[in-house]
PLY file of the C-alpha trace (Angstrom):
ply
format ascii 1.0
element vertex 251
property float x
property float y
property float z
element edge 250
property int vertex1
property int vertex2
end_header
2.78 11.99 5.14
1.23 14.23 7.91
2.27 17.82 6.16
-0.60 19.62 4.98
1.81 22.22 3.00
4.96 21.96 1.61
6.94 18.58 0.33
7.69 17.31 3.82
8.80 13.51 3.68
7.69 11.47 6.42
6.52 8.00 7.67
5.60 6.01 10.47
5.44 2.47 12.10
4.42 1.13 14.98
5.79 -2.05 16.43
4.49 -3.99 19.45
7.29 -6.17 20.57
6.26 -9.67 21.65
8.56 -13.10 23.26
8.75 -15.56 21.31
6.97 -18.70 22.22
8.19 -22.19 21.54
6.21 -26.16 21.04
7.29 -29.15 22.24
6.48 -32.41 21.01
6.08 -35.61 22.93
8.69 -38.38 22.39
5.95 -40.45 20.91
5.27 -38.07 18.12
1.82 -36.67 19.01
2.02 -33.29 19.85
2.08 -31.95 23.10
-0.21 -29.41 24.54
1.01 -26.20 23.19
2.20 -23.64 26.70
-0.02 -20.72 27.23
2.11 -17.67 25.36
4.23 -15.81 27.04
2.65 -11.78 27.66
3.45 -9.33 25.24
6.66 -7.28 26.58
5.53 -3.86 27.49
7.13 -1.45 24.50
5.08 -0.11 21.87
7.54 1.22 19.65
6.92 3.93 17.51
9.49 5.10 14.34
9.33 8.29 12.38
11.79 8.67 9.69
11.65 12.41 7.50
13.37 14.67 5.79
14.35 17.79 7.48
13.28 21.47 6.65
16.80 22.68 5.90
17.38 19.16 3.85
15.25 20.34 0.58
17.56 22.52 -0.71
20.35 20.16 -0.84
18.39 17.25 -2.92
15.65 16.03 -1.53
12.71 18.01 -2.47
11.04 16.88 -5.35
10.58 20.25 -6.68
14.30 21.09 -7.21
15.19 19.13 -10.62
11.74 20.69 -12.00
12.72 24.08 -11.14
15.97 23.87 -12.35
15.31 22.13 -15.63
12.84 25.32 -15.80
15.84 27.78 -15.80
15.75 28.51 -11.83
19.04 29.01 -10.20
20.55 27.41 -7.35
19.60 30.85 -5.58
16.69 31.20 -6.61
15.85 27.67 -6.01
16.82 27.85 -2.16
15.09 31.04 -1.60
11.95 29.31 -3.09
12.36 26.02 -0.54
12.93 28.32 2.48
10.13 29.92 2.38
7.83 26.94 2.17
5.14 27.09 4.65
5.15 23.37 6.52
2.72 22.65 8.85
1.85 19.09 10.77
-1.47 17.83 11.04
-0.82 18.13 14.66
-4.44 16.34 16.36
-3.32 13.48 13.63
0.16 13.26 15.00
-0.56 13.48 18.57
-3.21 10.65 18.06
-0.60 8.34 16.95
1.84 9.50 19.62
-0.63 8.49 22.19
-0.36 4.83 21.25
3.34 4.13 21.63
5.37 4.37 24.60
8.62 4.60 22.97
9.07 7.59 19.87
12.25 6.89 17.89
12.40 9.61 15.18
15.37 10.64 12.37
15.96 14.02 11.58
14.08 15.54 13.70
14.16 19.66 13.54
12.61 22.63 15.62
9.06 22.02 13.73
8.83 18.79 15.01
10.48 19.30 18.31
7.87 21.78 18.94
5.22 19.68 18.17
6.75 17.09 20.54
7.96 19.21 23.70
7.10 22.59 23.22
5.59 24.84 25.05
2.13 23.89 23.36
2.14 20.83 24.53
-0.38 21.04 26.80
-3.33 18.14 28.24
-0.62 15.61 27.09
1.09 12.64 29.29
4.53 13.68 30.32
7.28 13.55 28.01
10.84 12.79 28.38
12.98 13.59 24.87
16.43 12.01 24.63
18.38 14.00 21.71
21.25 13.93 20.21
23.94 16.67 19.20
23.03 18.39 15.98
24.55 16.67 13.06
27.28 17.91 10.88
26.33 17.51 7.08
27.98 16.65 3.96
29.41 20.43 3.71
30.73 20.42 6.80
27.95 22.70 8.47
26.15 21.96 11.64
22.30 22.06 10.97
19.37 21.60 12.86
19.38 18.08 12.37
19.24 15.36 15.24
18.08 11.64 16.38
15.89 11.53 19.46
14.14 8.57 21.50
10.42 10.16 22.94
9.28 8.53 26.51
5.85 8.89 26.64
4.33 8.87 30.45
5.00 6.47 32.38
7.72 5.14 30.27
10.24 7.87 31.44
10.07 6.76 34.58
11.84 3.08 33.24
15.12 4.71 32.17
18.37 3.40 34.03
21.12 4.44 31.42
21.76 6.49 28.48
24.38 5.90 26.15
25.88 8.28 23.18
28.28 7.79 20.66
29.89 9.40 17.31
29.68 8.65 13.54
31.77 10.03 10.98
33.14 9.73 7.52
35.55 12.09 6.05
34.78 14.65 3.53
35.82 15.13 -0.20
36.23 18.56 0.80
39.67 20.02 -1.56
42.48 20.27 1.49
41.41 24.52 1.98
38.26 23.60 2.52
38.17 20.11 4.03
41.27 20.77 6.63
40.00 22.94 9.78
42.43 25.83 11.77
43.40 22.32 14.01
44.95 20.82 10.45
42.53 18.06 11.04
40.06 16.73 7.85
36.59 17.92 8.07
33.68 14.96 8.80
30.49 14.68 8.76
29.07 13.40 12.16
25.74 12.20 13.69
25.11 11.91 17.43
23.69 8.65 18.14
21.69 8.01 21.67
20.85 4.94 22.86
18.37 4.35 26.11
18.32 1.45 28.54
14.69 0.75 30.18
13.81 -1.47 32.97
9.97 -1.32 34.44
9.02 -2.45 38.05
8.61 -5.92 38.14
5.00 -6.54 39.00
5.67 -10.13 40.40
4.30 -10.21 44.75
8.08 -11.63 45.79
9.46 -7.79 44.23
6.14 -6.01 45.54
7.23 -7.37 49.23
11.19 -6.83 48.99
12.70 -4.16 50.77
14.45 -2.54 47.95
13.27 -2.00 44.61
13.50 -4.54 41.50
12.95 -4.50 38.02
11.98 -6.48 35.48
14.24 -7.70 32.60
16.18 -4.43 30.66
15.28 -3.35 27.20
17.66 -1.13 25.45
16.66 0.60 22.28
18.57 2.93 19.92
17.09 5.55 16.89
19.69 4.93 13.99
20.37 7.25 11.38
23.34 6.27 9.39
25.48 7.52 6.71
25.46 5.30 3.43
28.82 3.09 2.91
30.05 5.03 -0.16
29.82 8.60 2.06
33.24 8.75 2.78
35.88 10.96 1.03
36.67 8.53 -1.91
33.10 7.55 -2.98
33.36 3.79 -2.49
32.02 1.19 -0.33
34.46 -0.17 1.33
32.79 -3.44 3.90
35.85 -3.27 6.02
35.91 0.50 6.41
32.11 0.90 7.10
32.19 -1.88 9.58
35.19 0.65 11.42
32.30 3.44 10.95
29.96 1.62 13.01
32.26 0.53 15.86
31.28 3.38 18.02
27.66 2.15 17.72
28.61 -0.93 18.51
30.40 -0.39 21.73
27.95 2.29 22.86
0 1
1 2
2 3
3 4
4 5
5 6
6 7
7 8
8 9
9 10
10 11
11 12
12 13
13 14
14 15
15 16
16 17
17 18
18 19
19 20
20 21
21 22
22 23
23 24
24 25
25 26
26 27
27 28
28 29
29 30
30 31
31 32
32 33
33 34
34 35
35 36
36 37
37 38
38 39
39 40
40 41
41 42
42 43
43 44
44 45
45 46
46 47
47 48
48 49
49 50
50 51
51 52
52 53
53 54
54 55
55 56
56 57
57 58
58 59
59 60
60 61
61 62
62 63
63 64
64 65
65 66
66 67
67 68
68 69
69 70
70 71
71 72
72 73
73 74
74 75
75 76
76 77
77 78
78 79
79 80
80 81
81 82
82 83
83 84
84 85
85 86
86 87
87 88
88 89
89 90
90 91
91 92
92 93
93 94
94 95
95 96
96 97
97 98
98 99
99 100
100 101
101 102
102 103
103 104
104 105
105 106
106 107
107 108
108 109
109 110
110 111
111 112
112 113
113 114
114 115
115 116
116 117
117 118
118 119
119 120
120 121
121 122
122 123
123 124
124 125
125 126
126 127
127 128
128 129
129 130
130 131
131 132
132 133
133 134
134 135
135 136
136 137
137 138
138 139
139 140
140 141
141 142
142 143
143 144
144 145
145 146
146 147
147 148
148 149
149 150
150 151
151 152
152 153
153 154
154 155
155 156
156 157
157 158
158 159
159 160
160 161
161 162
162 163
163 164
164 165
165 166
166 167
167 168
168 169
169 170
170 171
171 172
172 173
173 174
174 175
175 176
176 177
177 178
178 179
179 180
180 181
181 182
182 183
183 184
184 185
185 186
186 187
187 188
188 189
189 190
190 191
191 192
192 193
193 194
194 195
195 196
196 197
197 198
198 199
199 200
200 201
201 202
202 203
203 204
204 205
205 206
206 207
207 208
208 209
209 210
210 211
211 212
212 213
213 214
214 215
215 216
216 217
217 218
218 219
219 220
220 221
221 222
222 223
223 224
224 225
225 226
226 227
227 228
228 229
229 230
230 231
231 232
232 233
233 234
234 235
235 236
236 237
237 238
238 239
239 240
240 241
241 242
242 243
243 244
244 245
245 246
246 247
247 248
248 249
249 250
């Protein structure tokens, strides 16, 4: 966790994606020199999964069954959480920024997408942020709640396509408060983005063409998805879920 206050939940992982290389062995049986590996593709990939501000007064704070076993209302409860001061360890943060070229993050909110893009964001590399809508939650609000893909320098430059696409599952809402004016159930829905990246080939028959080339694409997507028993009956249903994902799929 890099809160210094507060009950913030969040983690990190860096990934350096790498081709696979392969041995081949001589008909004899005695192995054959082993080919030089292939280089390391050029995507450091950095994840960042947490739990929202506004998400701690709905169940994920640890300090709500506490409070509540303690006599606290619901109220009284929220009023507490709201008011929790949450700060990053921001030099700690940007550090680890600095050593991926690709920032996928879930649930990411105005603290963090301050710390990302804002205005303080000064002395940095430039910064491309790819974001999705805001969600829609389980009560059928829209809250400060997206998925985003950060480009860090240079790697902005590489984009060729974006792609975005809607999940939903019904809610259990009763039919006056689950049916909107249109007559149409309530869902809940997350925004998904998806980028497509290509970097200038560096081999000397591109560097001489006339037009430019690329190397080979990479396409990567920050997933944030709804559990299979979220929908309006409770249960997980393999067939239904893999109709949930479909948009994803085809994105």
């Amino acid at each position: 966790s890099l809160a210094r206050q507060g009950c913030r939940v969040a983690s990190g992982a860096v990934v350096s994606l790498r081709a696979a290389s392969s041995r081949a062995s001589a008909s004899s049986g005695s192995a054959a020199p082993a080919p030089a590996p292939p280089p390391p593709l050029p995507w450091r990939i950095g994840c960042w999964n947490q739990h929202r501000v506004g998400s701690y007064a709905q169940r994920a704070c640890p300090w709500v069954r506490p409070l509540r076993a303690a006599g606290a209302s619901a109220t009284e409860v929220d009023k507490l959480v709201s008011t929790l001061p949450i700060q990053y360890e921001e030099d700690e943060l940007r550090q680890w920024l600095g050593s991926v070229d690709i920032f996928a993050v879930q649930e990411l909110d105005d603290p963090l997408r301050q710390l990302l893009v804002g205005a303080d964001c000064v002395g940095v590399p430039p910064r491309r942020l790819v974001e999705s809508a805001r969600h829609v939650d389980g009560r059928g609000v829209e809250v400060d709640s997206t998925v985003g893909l950060l480009l860090n320098g240079a790697t902005a430059a590489c984009l060729v396509r974006e792609g975005r696409c809607e999940l939903s599952v019904p809610l259990a809402f009763p039919p006056r408060r689950g049916v909107g004016a249109s007559g149409r159930q309530m869902c809940a829905v997350r925004e998904h983005v998806a980028v497509v990246l290509r970097p200038p080939a560096a081999d000397e028959e591109s560097a001489q063409s006339s037009g430019p080339r690329r190397g080979p694409a990479f396409a990567v997507c920050s997933v944030h998805l709804h559990p299979p028993q979220a929908g309006a009956d409770g249960a997980a249903d393999g067939a239904a879920y893999l109709g949930y994902l479909r948009p994803l799929k085809e994105m």
